[in-house]
C-alpha positions, 0 to 999 in steps of 0.5 A: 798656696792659699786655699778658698776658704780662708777667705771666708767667715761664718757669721751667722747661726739659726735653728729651728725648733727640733722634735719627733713628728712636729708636723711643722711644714718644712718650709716654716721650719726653714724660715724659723733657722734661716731668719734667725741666721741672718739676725745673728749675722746682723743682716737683714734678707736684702744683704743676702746674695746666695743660697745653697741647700742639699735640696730640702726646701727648694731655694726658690720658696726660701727666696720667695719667703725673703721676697730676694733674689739669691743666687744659687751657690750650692756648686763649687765644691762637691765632694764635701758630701752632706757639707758641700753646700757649705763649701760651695757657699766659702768659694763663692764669698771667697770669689766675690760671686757673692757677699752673703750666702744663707746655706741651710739643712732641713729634714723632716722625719716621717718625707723624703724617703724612699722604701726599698722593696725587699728580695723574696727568701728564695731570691739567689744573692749575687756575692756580696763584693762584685770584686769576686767577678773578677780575675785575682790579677785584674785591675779592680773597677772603679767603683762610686759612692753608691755603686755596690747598693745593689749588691748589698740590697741583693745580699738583704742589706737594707739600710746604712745600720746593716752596712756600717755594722759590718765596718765595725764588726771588722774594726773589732776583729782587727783591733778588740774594740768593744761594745762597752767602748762604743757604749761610750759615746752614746753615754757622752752624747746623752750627758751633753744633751741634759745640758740642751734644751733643744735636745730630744733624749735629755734623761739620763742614761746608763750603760746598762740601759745601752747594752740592754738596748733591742738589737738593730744590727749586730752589734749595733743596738737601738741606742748606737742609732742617730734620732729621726728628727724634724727641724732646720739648721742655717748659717751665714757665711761670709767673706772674711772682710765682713769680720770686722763688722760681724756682731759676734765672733767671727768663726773663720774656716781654716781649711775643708776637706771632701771625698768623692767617694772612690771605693764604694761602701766596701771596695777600698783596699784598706777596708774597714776605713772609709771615705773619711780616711781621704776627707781628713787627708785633704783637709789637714794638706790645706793648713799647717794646723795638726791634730795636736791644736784641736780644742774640741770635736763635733763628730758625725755620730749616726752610729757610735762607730762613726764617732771611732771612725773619724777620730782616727782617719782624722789622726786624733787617735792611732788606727785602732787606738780610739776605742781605748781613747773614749772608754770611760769618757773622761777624755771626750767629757767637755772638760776632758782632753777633747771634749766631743759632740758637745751638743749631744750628737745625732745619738741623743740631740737628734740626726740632723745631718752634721748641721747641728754639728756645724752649728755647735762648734761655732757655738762653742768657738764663739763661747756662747754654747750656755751650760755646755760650754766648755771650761777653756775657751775653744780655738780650734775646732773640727766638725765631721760629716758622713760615713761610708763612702761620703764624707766631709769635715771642716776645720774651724778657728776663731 
């Protein structure tokens, strides 16, 4: 069988300036990443026939901006999560609905979001896991992505720090994965970013400076945490015909993989896995590539444990077996084993949703990523986006 996206191509890549409280519309941050793709796709705005966003800036404003009419190719594919827009725009160049589509990702630190109103302290919490309400031998519920907020909300869990904590404080009780292990990956993270210009945290960093971090979330600390940013990330994809004309190495997708998020934040039976246990799943059924060809990793890191997460759900490592894997950070080093989060990650580079990941891995696919690229010119590369009950990863080659 062959699958939609191998017949697609990411030709094009644009960022914008990053930083912390820019006061840069959102808008004007767009048209900086999303012309820049399309000048390094080698095209110009009339060549562009779709578009696709998570909804940041409207479509229309960016096709007004272009002074182009694209359509809107963000459907096709929508269990990649963050990364299904991406998806969407590979089906659509893969079904000739399109030749190029422009898919960006924008954030801006201080909009878009929505505070949630704390219970009072002497507010009864219903429990915890709805799963208590049922009979023992009942057939469990279905349970969606973002079915079990209420409970977790009502349980005076706010945020997605306080609910990944809890994933990872399993992992450590199931498997002896230490704090020092995740200390790690912000280290690594933090080592590559000094090499980034865009980067926001470029000095350096010592694991006492990590475990010396205030408290957020046992046992997460502040620097387990991703950086609030402003900036955008676009990129062109295109069907595979355009390779040949394509002004720079063209970065082919070898195969995609979503979840639809079943299990909820806390419901799956193999709990602490999440939604990237099936992400991985999926994409590794759609190639003969293993784990084994992988050259490098750009791995969602919003929490340090995120980072474990992925490298075993995408069988990297054994359950269990990544925290022992990143210690000492020889192997995820750029001229490690598996050199990851080459750019700096969320940790240290700043959280851009998985984009700059994306961006990233063309990068180093191409062997354009200056200072930071790695010594062996890469083939095969992965990028991985979400946690939780939300996920998606691609498996890029060039």
């Amino acid at each position: 069988m062959r699958y939609f996206e191998k017949g697609a191509i990411l030709s094009g890549l644009g960022i914008s300036r990053i930083g912390r409280r820019t006061g840069i519309p959102g808008l004007a941050l767009t048209m900086q990443a999303v012309r820049a793709a399309i000048d390094d796709a080698g095209l110009v705005p009339a060549d562009i026939d779709g578009i696709a966003t998570l909804g940041d800036t409207p479509a229309a404003e960016v096709n007004r901006a272009l002074q182009i009419d694209a359509a809107d190719c963000g459907a096709g594919f929508a269990s990649g999560g963050l990364l299904s827009p991406v998806m969407s725009a590979c089906r659509a160049v893969a079904e000739r609905r399109a030749r190029h589509v422009v898919v960006y990702r924008t954030i801006q630190m201080l909009g878009g979001t929505v505070p949630i109103s704390p219970q009072p302290e002497d507010a009864p919490a219903p429990p915890l896991a709805r799963m208590m309400e049922v009979p023992p031998d009942a057939p469990r519920p279905p349970v969606g992505p973002m079915d079990d907020i209420t409970d977790l909300v009502a349980a005076h869990a706010y945020s997605a720090a306080n609910w990944l904590a809890l994933n990872c404080r399993r992992h450590m009780e199931l498997y002896g994965t230490t704090k020092e292990q995740l200390g790690w990956l912000a280290l690594n993270g933090r080592r590559n970013a000094a090499l980034n210009p865009l980067a926001v945290y470029r000095e350096p960093m010592t694991m006492a400076d990590y475990l010396g971090a205030r408290l957020v979330s046992t046992p997460f600390g502040l620097l387990d945490c991703d950086v609030p940013v402003d900036g955008s990330i676009a990129v062109v994809v295109s069907g595979a015909q355009y390779a040949r004309d394509c002004p720079h190495r063209a970065v082919a997708v070898e195969a995609i993989g979503g979840s639809d998020g079943a299990g909820g934040w806390f419901h799956r039976d193999d709990y602490p896995k999440m939604a990237s246990s099936d992400a991985a799943a999926q994409m590794w059924s759609r190639t003969e590539l293993k784990p084994a060809d992988l050259d490098l990793a750009q791995l969602y890191d919003g929490f340090t444990f995120l980072a474990i997460a992925w490298l075993e759900a995408l069988g990297i490592c054994d359950d269990g077996a990544a925290g022992p894997f990143v210690e000492g950070g020889g192997r995820i080093a750029r001229d490690g084993e598996l050199p990851l989060n080459t750019y700096g990650g969320q940790l240290s580079a700043g959280r851009m949703h998985g984009y700059w990941a994306l961006h990233e891995g063309c990068l180093q696919l191409r062997g354009e990523a200056g200072e930071r690229q790695v010594s062996d010119r890469p083939e095969v590369g992965v990028i991985s986006v979400g946690g939780g009950p939300v996920a998606g990863c691609m498996l890029l080659t060039c």
